[in-house]
DRENNU-129193 format. One record per residue (C-alpha): residue in one letter; x, y negated, z negated. Coordinates in steps of 0.02 Angstrom, whole numbers, plus 50000, padded with zeros to 5 digits. Layout:
<a,<X,Y,Z>>
...
END
This chain:
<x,<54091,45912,44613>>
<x,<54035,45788,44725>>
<x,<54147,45643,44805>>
<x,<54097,45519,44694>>
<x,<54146,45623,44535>>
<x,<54295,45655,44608>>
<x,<54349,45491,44633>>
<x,<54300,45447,44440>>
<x,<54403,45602,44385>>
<x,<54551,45535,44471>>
<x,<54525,45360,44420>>
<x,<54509,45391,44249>>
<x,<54663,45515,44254>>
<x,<54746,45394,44338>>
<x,<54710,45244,44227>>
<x,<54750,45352,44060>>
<x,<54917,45390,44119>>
<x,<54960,45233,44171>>
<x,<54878,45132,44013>>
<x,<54747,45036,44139>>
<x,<54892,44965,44232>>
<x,<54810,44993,44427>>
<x,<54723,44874,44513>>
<x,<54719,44929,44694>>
<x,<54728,45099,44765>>
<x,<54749,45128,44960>>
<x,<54672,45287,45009>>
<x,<54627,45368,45180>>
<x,<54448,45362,45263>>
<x,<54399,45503,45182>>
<x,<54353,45395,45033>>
<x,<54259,45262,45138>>
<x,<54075,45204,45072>>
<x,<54008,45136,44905>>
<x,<53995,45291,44805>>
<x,<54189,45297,44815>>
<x,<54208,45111,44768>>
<x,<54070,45121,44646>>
<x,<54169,45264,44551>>
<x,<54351,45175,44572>>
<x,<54256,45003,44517>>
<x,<54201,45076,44347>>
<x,<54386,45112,44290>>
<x,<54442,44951,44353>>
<x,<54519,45004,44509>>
<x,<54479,44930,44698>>
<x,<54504,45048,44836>>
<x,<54574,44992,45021>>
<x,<54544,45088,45151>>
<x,<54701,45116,45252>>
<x,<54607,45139,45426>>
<x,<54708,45238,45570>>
<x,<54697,45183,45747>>
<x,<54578,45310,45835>>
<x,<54705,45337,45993>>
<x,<54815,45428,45880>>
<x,<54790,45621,45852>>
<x,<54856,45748,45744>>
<x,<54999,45701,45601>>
<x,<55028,45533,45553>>
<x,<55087,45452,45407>>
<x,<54986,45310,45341>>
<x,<55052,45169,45308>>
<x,<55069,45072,45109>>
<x,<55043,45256,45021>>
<x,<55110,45276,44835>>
<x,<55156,45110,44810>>
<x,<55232,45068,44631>>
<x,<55243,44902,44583>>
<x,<55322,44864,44420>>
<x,<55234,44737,44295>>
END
């Protein structure tokens, strides 16, 4: 499964479980390019790119991860 399927898997998972209730998803630079926001796009979904400085190596927690925001 390519990255672009993956990212429609997820964003259809994610948007069933949730009743269509996300709107914006941060996600790492893995998922950088249009395929990615192409796939998110379809179920309604935009995807930010949380980018990390390049100076910093190894483990580092990104900032504005699983953020719930009640409606």
């Amino acid at each position: 499964m390519g990255g672009r399927e993956r990212v429609a898997a997820l964003a259809e998972a994610v948007q069933e479980a949730t009743g269509d209730l996300v709107e914006l998803v941060d996600v790492d630079q893995g998922y950088t390019g249009p395929d990615a926001e192409i796939a998110a796009d379809d179920e309604g979904i935009d995807l930010e790119v949380v980018k990390l400085p390049e100076a910093k190596r190894g483990f580092v927690l990104l900032p504005r991860r699983w953020i719930s925001v009640d409606t």
